[in-house]
C-alpha positions in Angstrom: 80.5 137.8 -67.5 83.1 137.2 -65.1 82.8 138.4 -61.2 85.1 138.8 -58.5 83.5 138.5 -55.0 85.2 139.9 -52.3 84.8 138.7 -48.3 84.7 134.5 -47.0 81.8 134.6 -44.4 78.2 133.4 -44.7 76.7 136.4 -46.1 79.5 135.9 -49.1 78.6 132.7 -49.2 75.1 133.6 -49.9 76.1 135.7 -52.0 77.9 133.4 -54.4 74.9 130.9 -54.2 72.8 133.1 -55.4 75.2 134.6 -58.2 76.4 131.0 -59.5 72.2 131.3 -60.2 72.7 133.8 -63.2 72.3 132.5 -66.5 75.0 136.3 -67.1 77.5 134.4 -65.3 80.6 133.3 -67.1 83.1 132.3 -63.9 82.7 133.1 -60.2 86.4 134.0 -58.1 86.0 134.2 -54.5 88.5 135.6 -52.0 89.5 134.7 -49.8 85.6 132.9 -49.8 85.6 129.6 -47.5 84.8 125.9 -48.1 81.3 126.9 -49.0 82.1 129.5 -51.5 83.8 126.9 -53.5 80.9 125.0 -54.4 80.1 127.9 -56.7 83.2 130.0 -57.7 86.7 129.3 -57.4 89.0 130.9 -54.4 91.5 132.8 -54.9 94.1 134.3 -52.5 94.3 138.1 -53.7 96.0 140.8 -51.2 93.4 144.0 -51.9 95.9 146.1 -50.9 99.0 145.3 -53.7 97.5 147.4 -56.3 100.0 145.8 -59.0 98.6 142.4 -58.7 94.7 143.4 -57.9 95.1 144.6 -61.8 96.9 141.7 -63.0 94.2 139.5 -61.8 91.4 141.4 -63.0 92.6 141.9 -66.4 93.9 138.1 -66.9 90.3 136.7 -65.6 88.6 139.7 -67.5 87.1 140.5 -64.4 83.4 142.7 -65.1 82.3 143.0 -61.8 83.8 142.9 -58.2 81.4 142.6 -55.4 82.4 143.7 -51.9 81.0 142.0 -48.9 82.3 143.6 -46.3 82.5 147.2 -45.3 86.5 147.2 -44.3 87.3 147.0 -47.8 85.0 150.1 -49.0 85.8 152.0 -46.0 89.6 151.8 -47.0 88.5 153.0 -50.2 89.1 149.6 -52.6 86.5 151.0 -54.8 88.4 154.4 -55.7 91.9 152.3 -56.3 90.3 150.1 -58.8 88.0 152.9 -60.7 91.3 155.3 -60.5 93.3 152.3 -62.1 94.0 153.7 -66.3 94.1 150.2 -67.2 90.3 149.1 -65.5 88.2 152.5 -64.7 86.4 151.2 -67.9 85.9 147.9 -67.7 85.5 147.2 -64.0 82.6 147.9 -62.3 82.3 147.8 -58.4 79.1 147.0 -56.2 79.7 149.0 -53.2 80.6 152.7 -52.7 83.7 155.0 -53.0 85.1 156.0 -50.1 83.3 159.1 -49.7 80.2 156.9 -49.5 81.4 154.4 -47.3 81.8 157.1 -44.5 77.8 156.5 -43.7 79.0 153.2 -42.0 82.8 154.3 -41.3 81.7 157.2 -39.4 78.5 157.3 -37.3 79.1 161.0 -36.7 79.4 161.6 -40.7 76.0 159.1 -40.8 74.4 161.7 -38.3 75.2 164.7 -39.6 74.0 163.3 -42.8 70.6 162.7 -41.4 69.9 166.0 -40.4 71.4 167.8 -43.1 68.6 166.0 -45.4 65.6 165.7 -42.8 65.8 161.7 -42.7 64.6 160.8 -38.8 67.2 159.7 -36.3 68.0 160.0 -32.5 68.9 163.1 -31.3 72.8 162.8 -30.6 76.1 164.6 -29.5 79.5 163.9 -30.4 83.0 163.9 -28.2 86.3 163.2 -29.4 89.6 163.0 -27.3 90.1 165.1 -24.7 86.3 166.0 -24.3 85.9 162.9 -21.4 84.5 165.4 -19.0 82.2 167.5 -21.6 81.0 163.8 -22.2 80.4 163.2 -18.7 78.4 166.1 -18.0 76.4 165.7 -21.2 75.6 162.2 -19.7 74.8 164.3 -16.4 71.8 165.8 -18.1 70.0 163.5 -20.2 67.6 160.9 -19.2 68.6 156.9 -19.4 68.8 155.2 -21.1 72.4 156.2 -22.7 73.4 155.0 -26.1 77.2 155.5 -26.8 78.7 154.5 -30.2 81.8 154.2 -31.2 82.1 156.6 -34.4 84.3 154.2 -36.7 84.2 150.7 -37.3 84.1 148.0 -34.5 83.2 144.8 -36.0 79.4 145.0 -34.8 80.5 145.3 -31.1 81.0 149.5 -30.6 77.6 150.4 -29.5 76.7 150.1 -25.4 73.6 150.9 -23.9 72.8 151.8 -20.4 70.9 152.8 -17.5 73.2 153.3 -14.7 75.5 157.0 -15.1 78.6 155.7 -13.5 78.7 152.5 -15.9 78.5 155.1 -19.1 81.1 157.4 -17.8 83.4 154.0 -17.8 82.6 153.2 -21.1 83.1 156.9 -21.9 86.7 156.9 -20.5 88.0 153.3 -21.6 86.7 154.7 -25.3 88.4 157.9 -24.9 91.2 157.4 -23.3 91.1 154.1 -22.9 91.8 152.8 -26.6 88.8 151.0 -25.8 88.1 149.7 -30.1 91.1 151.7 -30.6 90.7 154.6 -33.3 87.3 153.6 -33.8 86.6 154.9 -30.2 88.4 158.0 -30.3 85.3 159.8 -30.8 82.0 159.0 -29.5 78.2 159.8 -30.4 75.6 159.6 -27.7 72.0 159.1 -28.7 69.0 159.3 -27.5 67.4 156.1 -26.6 64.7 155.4 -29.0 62.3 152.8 -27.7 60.6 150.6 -30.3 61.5 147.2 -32.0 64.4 146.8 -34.5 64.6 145.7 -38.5 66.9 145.9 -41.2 65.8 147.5 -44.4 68.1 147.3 -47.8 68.0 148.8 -51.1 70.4 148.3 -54.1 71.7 151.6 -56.4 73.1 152.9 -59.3 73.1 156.1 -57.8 70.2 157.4 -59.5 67.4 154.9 -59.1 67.0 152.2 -56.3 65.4 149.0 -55.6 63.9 147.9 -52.6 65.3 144.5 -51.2 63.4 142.4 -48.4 63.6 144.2 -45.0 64.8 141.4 -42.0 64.8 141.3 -38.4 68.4 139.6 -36.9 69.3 138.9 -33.5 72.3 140.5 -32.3 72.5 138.9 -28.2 73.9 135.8 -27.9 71.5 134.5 -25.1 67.9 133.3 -25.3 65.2 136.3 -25.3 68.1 138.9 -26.4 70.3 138.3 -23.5 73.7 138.4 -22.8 76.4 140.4 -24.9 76.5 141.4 -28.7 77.4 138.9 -31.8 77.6 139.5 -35.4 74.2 137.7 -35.2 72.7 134.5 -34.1 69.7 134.3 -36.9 67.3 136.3 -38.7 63.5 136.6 -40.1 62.1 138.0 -43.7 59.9 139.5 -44.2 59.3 140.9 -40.8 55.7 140.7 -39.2 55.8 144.1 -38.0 57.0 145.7 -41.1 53.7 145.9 -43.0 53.0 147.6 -46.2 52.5 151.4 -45.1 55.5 150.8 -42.7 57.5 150.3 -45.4 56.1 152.8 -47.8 57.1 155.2 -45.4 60.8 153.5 -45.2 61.0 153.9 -48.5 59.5 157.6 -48.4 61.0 159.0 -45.7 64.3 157.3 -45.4 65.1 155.6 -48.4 64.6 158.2 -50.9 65.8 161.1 -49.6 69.1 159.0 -48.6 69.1 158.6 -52.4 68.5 162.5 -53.1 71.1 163.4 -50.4 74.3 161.5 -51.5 73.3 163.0 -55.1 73.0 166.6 -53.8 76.7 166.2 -52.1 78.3 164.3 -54.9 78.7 161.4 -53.5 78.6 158.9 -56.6 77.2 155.9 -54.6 76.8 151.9 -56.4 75.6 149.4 -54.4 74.1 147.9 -51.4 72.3 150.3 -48.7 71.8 148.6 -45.4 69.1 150.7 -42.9 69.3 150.1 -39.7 65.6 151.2 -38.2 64.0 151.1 -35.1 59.8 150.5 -35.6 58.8 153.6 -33.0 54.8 153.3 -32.6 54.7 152.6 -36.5 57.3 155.6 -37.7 60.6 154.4 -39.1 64.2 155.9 -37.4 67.1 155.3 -38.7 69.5 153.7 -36.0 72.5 153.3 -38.5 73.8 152.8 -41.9 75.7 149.7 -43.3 77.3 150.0 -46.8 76.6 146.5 -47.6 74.4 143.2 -46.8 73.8 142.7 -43.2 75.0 139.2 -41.7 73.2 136.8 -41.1 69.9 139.1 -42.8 71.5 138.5 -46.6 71.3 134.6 -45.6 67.5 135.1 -44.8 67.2 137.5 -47.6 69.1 136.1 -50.9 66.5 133.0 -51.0 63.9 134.8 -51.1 65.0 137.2 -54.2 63.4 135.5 -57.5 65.2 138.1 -59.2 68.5 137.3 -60.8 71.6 139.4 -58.8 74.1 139.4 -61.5 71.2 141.4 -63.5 70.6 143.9 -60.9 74.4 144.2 -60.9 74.2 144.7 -64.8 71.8 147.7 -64.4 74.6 149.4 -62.0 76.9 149.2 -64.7 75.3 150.2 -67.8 73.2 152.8 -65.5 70.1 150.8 -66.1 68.6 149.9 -62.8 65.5 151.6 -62.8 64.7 149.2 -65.8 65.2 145.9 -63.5 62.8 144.2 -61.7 62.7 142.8 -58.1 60.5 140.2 -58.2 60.3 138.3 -54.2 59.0 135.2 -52.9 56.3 135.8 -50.3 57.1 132.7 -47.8 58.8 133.5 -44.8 62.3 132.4 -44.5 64.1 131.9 -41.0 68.0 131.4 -40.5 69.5 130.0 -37.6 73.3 130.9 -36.5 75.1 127.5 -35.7 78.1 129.0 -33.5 80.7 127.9 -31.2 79.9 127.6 -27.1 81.9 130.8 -25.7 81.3 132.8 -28.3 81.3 136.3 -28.7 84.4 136.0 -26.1 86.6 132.6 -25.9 85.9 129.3 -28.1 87.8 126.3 -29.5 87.7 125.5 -32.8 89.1 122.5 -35.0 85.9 120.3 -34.3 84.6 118.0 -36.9 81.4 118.9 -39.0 78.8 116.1 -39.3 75.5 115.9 -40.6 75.3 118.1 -43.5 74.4 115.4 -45.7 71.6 114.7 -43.7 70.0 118.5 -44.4 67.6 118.1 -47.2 65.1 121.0 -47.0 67.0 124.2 -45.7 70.4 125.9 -46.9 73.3 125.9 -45.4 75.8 128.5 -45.4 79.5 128.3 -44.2 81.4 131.0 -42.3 83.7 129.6 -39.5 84.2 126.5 -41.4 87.9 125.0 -43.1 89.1 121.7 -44.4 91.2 119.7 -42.8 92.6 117.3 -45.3 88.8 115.6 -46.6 87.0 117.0 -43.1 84.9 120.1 -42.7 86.2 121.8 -39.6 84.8 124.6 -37.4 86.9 127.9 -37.5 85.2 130.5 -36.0 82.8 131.8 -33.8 80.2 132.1 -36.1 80.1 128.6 -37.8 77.1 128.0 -40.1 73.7 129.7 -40.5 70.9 127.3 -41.5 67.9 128.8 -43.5 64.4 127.2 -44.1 61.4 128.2 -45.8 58.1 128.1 -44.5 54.5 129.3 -45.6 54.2 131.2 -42.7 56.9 132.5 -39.8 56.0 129.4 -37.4 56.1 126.7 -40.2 60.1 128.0 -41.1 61.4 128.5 -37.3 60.1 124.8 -36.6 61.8 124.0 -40.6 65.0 125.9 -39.4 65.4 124.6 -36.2 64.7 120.7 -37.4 67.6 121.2 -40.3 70.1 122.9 -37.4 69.3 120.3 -35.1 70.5 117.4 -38.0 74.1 118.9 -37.7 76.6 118.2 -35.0 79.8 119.4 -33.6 81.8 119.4 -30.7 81.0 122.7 -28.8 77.8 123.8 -31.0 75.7 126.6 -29.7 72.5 128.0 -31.2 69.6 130.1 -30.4 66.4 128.3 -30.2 64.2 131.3 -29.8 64.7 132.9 -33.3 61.7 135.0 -34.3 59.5 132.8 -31.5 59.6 137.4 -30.3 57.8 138.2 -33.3 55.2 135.3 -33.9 51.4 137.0 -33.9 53.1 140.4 -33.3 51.3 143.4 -33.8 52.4 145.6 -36.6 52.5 149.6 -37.1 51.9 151.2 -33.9 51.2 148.0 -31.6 54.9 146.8 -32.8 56.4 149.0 -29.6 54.6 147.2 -26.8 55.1 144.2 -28.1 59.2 143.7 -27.9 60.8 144.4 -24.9 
């Protein structure tokens, strides 16, 4: 079959790798997909928005499947333009949610409300929109600090701050509200209690009816060593997570996972796709911090090579309904990915530096994300440049594997967390996991 992949970071990347795998596969399109992508698919230069030509291209490349990477896409409501098309609604199928599903990560208010309505835990919260600055405030007045404040819509990874000191949260507060501080993402705002634990990612993929279980990962949002400094997209990741055992994730998929399931069928909210669960590990009982309605990045790097399982087939059961007849089948070394970045980022960076030393890589993967070709030569182009993942039979063995390959590759200006998943080596699990991360 024939598959359109949507989004050009390292988690698309991934993503084609791992789909160029599939015996299914017929021909692999990318867009806009990056110097990476192109080792397994072709790019192609598609504007999602002009209806008109979206359908030419998917009927002349008898387009099956389109895969979408990142949220923007599904949030804007890509999936309802191409299913409400006459001439594709049946032949396409999409990976990723209608609109009406994508609100769980397009709306952290909608995400909440959600929750409750179907008993899955999360932080108590309360939300304020424009012109409640002072109710906000005052609610801030009252609680006890820690204060989490969100941004309800989407901000790129970067909308959430957390706190201690009152008069720093009512600043946030006002430069969200009246500020146009993320713009109309911050024009209402949830506050949450502070939940203190340790953090993991937990994913699932749907047909809407039945769902797998994917590997759960821990990534490292700070850009500074021992989680310092301000937010990224992420600087690396660990799978499976030492603190995740067995019954902690029999109750993620219990407590959190199916009865997300249950709840978007009780509302009628058709949903196919990825589920990302954002959890925080509180004395061994799983909260749900957030939902993404797709892959995490950089998790789906530390993720995708460990799924034995082919993807194109698990997309397959989405289409013809059949999922709950799949198997995930998972490796059970430990896989570790290091972000490769550029020195200033999350805030200002050059770019336009020379990539060496891929060749030299021989036993990790590579991903590309800020990366373009200038004439012959591989150049940096973003913040977030490569992610480098290694295998190893246990978590130490693949941080020293991952951090060996990363240190093979130079550029002018790299940056890169040494300290990925050194947090979690010999960590307790279920109830220890709290007192063990900061």
């Amino acid at each position: 079959m024939n598959v359109l992949l949507i989004g050009g970071g390292g988690r698309e990347h991934a993503m084609a790798w791992k789909i160029a795998q599939s015996s299914l596969l017929d021909e692999l399109y990318v867009t806009p997909g990056n110097p990476g992508t192109v080792r397994h698919g072709r790019n192609v230069d598609l504007d999602l928005n002009d209806q008109k030509k979206l359908r030419a291209f998917l009927l002349e490349k008898r387009i099956r499947i389109v895969v979408v990477g990142p949220e923007a896409p599904l949030v804007d409501g890509l999936h309802d333009r191409i299913v409400a098309d006459p001439q594709l609604k049946d032949i396409v199928t999409v990976i990723g949610p209608k609109q009406a599903g994508a609100r769980l990560e397009g709306s952290k208010e909608f995400a909440k409300e959600f929750m409750f309505r179907h008993n899955i835990p999360t932080a108590a919260h309360r939300v304020f929109g424009q012109g409640e600055l002072k109710a906000a405030v005052e609610h801030i007045e009252r609680v006890t600090p820690p204060f989490v404040i969100k941004a309800d819509g989407l901000a790129s990874g970067k909308g959430v701050v957390i706190t201690s000191d009152r008069k720093e949260a009512a600043k946030v507060l006002k430069d969200m509200l009246e500020g146009g501080r993320f713009g109309a993402a911050g024009s209402r705002v949830v506050i949450e209690q502070f939940l203190k634990g340790v953090e993991l990612s937990a994913f699932l993929i749907t047909d809407g009816e039945a769902f797998k279980m994917l590997p759960a990962a821990k990534d490292y949002k700070r850009i500074g060593v021992g989680d310092t400094g301000p937010n990224t997209g992420g600087m690396g990741a660990v799978s499976p997570v030492p603190f995740a055992d067995k019954d902690f994730m029999q109750k993620v998929h219990d407590r959190v996972a199916a009865p997300t399931i249950r709840g978007l069928r009780k509302e009628g909210i058709a949903y196919s796709g990825f589920l990302f669960m954002g959890l925080m590990n509180v004395n061994g009982e799983p909260y749900v911090i957030e939902y993404n309605v797709r892959l995490g990045d950089p998790e789906t790097q530390a993720i995708l090579p460990r799924l034995r399982s082919d993807l194109l087939d698990l997309f397959e059961g989405i289409a013809s309904g059949t999922l709950s007849e799949r198997h995930v089948d998972v490796d059970d070394r430990t896989a570790v990915t290091v972000v490769l970045a550029n020195e200033g980022y999350p805030n200002d960076f050059e770019t336009g530096a020379p990539i060496n030393g891929l060749e030299l890589v021989r036993d990790a993967y590579v991903f590309q994300s800020g990366t373009a070709l200038k004439g012959d030569t591989l150049v940096t182009a973003g913040g977030r440049v490569l992610a480098v993942t290694s295998f190893g039979k246990d978590l130490e063995q693949a941080i020293l594997a991952a951090q060996r390959s990363a240190a093979l590759i130079a550029y002018e200006g790299k940056y890169l967390r040494p300290d990925i998943g050194l947090d979690v080596i010999k960590q307790p699990t279920g109830k220890g996991a709290q007192q063990a991360v900061k």
